[in-house]
N, C-alpha and C positions, 0 to 999 in steps of 0.2 A: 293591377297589371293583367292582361289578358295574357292565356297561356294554351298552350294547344289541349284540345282534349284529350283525353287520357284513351289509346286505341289499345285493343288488345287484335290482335292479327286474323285473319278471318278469309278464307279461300272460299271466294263466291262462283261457285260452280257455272259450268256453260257444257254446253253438251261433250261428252266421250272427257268429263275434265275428271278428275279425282277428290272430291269432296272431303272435306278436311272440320272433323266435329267433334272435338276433346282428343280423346286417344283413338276414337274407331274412325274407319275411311270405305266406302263405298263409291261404287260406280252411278253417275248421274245417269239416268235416258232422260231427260229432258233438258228443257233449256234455262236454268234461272236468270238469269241476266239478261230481262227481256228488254224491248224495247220504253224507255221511259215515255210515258203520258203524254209529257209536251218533248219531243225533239229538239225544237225551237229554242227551247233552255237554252243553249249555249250559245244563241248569238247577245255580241254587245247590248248593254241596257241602251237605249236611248238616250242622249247624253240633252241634259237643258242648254240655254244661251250661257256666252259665258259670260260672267257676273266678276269676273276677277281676271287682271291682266295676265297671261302667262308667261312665266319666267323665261328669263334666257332670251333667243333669240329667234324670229319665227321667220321662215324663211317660205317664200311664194312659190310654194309647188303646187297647188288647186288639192286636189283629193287623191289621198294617199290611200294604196293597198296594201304596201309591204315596205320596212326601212329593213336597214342592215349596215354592217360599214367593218369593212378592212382596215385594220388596226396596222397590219404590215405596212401600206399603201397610204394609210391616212386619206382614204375615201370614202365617203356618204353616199348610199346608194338608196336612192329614194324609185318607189315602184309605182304610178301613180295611174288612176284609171281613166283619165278622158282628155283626150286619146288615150290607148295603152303605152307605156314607156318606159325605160330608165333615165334616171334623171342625176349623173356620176357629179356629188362637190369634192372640194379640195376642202380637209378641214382646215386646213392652212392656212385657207383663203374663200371663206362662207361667201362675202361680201360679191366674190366674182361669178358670172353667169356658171350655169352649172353644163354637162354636156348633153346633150339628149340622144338618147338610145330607143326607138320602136321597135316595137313589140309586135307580135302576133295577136295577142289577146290578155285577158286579164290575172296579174298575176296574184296567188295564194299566198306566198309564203316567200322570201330569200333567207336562206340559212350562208352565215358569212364560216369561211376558212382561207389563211391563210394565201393572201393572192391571189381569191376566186371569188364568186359568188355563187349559189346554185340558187335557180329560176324554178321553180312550179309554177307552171300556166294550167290552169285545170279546164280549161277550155279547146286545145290543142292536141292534148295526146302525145308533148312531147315534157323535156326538162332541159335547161339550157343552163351554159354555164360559161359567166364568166368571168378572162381572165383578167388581172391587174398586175398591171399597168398599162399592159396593151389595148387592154378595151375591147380582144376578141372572144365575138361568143359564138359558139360551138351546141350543137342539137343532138340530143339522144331520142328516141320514138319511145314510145310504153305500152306498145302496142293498142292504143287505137283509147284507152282508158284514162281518165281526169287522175291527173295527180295532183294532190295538197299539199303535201308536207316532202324536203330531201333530208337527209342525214348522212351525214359525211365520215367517212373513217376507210378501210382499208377498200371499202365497197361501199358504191352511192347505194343509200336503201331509198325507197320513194314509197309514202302511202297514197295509193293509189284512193283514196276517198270513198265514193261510192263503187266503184271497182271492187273493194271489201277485200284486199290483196295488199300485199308487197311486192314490189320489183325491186328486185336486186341486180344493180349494174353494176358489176366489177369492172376492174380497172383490164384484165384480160379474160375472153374467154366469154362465153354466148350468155345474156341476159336469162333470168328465171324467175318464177313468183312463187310469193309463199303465200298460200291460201289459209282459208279454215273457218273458224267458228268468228270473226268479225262480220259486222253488221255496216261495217263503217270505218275505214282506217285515213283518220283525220289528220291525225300526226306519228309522227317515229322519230324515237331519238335514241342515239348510241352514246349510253353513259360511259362506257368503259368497261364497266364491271356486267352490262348486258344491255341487252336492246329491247325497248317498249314501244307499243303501238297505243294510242290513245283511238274511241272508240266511243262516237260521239251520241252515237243514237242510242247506244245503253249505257252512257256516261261511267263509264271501264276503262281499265288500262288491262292490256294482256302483254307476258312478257313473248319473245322472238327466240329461236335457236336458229338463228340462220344459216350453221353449218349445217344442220339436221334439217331446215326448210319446212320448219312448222310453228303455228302458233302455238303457244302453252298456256301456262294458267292466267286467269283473268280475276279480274279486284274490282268493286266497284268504285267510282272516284267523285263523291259528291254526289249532288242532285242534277249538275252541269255542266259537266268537265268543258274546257273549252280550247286550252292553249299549255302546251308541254313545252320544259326545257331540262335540257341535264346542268346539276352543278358540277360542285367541287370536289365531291364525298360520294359518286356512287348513286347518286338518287336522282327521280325524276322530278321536279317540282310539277303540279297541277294547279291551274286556276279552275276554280268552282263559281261559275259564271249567274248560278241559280240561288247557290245556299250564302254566297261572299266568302269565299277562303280560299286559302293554300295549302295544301295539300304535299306531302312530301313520299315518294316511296323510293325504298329500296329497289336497288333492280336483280338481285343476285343474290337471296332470291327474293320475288316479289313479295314484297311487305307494305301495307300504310304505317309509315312511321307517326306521321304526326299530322294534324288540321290546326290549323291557326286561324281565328276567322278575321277577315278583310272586308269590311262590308263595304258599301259603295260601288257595286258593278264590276270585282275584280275579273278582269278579261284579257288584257295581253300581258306579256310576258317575257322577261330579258334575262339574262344571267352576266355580270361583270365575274370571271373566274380571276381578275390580279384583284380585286378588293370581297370578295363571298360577298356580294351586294342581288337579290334577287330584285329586279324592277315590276311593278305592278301598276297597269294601269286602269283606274275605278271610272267605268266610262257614267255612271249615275253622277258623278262629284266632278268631271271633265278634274283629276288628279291624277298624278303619276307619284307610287311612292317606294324608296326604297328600302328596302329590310335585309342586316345583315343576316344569314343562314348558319353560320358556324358552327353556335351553340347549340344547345337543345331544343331553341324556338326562338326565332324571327326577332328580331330587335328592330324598331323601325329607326333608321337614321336618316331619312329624307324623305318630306314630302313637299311637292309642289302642284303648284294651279298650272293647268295645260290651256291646248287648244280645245274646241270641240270636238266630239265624240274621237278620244283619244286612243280607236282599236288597235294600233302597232305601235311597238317601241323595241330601240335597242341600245346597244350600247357600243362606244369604245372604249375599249379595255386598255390603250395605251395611258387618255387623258383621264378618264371616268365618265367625259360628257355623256348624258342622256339624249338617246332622240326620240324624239314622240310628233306618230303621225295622224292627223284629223282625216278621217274616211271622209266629213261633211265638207269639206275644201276648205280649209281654213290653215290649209299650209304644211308646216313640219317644224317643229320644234328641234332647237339645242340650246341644252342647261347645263352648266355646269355646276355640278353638288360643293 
C-alpha cells in the first residue's frame, strides 16, 4: 500500500520571514524560496492520444479552459477558449443545446458558490460574476492586473498572478491589495480556518492575514505545485505537477501534513465536500481519479480513462458526477462514480 511520507514540519523562510530550526528562530535577510530552475514545472504534462474510450459522457464543447457547476442550479458551466465563452448545461438535461455566454477573453479559473460563478479572465484586468439562474453577469476592474485564481467567502479574494498581489473585493467599501514577498500569486483559497496563496514560480504556499493585509509565512509545496483546493478539515490540498503527488497542509497554522504520491501528471484538481472525495486529474495517463481524504492518507476509490489532455475538472456535489475538461478540444466529460 502506498502511504504518505512521513513529514516533520519545516518553515522555509522568504525574506523579513522568522526562520524556524529545532528550538532557535532568527531573522532571514535573504530570500530562500528562490525561484525554482524550471518554472514551466507546473504546467500540464502533455497528454498522449487516447487509447481508451472515456467514461461517461462527452459532450461537444471544442477546447475547454475552466469547468465548474452550481450544485444549487443544477448547472455546468463550461469556459471554453475559441472563441472565448460560457457555455451554461442543464444537468438535467446534457442532451439539450447548451446556452452560450461571450466573453471578453480567456478565462483562468471559475471557482463555483452557491448561485454564482466567479470568472478570472487574466487577460482583461477585470473578474466577472455570475449569477444563477438569471444568467446575469456583473464586472469588477483589478486595476489594470491579470487575475487567476477567485476565492469566495465574506470577501472575493482574487490572486492577481503575475501582479504578485491580492485584491481584496469586499462586499462593501473600496477594494485593497495585499502585497509582499510573492513571486507569483497563482491561486487563493479560503479554507476557513485561513487563507493561502499558492505561488507558482517558487512552487510555495504562503498563508494570508487579510485583516492585517499581509503575507505571512511560506512552505515549500513539491517540485511543482500547480493547482489548490480547500477540503473538509481545514487544509489546502496541492497538486505537485513535477514530482506526482498531493500534498495536504494545514492552514492555521501552515503546516505539510502529508505527500501521497500520484504519479501520472497530477494537475487539476476538485474537491466533492458531501462525499471527502479529492478529484485528480493525471494529464500523462489522460485519467481522472478519485481519492477519499478523510483518513490519515488518500484511499483511492475511483479511477477512470478521460478525454485528452484532461487540465480542468470538477464536481457536483449534489449527484457526485465528475466533469473533466480536454484543453486539446476533445470536449467535456460527465461520469458518474
Amino acid at each position: 500500500m502506498r502511504r504518505f511520507a512521513a513529514v516533520s514540519w519545516i518553515a522555509l523562510p522568504f525574506a523579513g520571514a522568522l526562520v524556524l530550526s529545532g528550538c532557535s528562530s532568527a531573522k532571514s535577510t535573504s530570500d530562500d524560496l528562490q525561484i525554482v530552475a524550471n518554472p514551466t514545472a507546473a504546467r500540464p504534462a502533455v497528454s498522449p492520444a487516447v487509447t481508451v474510450k472515456p467514461a461517461g459522457q462527452v459532450l461537444g464543447t471544442g477546447s475547454v479552459a475552466a469547468v465548474a457547476v452550481d450544485a444549487k442550479t443544477a448547472t455546468l458551466v463550461v469556459a471554453v477558449s475559441s472563441p472565448s465563452a460560457l457555455q451554461l448545461y442543464d444537468l438535467a438535461a446534457l442532451a439539450s443545446p447548451p446556452v452560450n455566454m461571450p466573453l471578453y477573453g480567456k478565462v483562468s479559473r471559475l471557482t463555483a458558490a452557491p448561485g454564482r460563478i466567479e470568472i478570472a479572465e487574466p487577460d482583461q484586468g477585470v473578474v466577472q460574476q455570475l449569477t444563477l439562474p438569471d444568467r446575469k453577469l456583473t464586472e469588477t476592474k483589478t486595476g489594470g492586473q491579470p487575475a487567476s485564481s477567485i476565492a469566495y467567502g465574506a470577501d472575493r479574494l482574487v490572486a492577481m498572478g503575475a501582479g504578485k498581489d491580492i485584491r481584496v473585493l469586499p462586499a462593501a467599501g473600496p477594494a485593497r491589495t495585499i502585497g509582499g514577498q510573492l513571486y507569483s500569486a497563482d491561486d487563493v483559497v479560503d479554507t476557513g480556518d485561513g487563507v493561502v496563496v499558492l505561488d507558482r514560480l517558487r512552487t510555495a504556499v504562503f498563508s494570508v492575514d487579510v485583516a492585517g493585509g499581509k503575507v505571512g509565512e511560506g512552505l515549500r509545496a513539491g517540485d511543482g505545485a500547480a493547482n489548490a483546493v480547500a477540503d473538509s478539515y481545514g487544509r489546502v490540498l496541492v497538486t505537485d505537477a513535477r514530482a506526482g503527488a498531493l500534498l495536504a497542509f494545514s492552514a492555521g497554522p501552515l503546516i505539510l501534513k502529508q505527500r501521497y504520491p500520484v504519479p501520472g501528471g497530477a494537475y487539476g484538481i476538485a474537491y466533492d465536500a458531501t462525499r471527502s472525495l479529492a478529484w485528480v486529474t493525471l494529464t500523462e495517463r489522460n485519467e481522472v481519479v478519485g481519492f477519499d481524504v478523510r483518513g490519515g492518507e488518500p484511499v483511492e476509490k475511483y479511477r477512470f480513462p478521460t478525454v485528452r489532455q484532461p487540465d480542468s475538472v470538477g464536481v457536483d456535489e449534489k449527484s457526485g458526477r465528475v466533469i473533466v475538461g480536454s484543453a486539446a478540444g476533445e470536449g467535456t466529460q460527465v461520469i458518474q462514480p
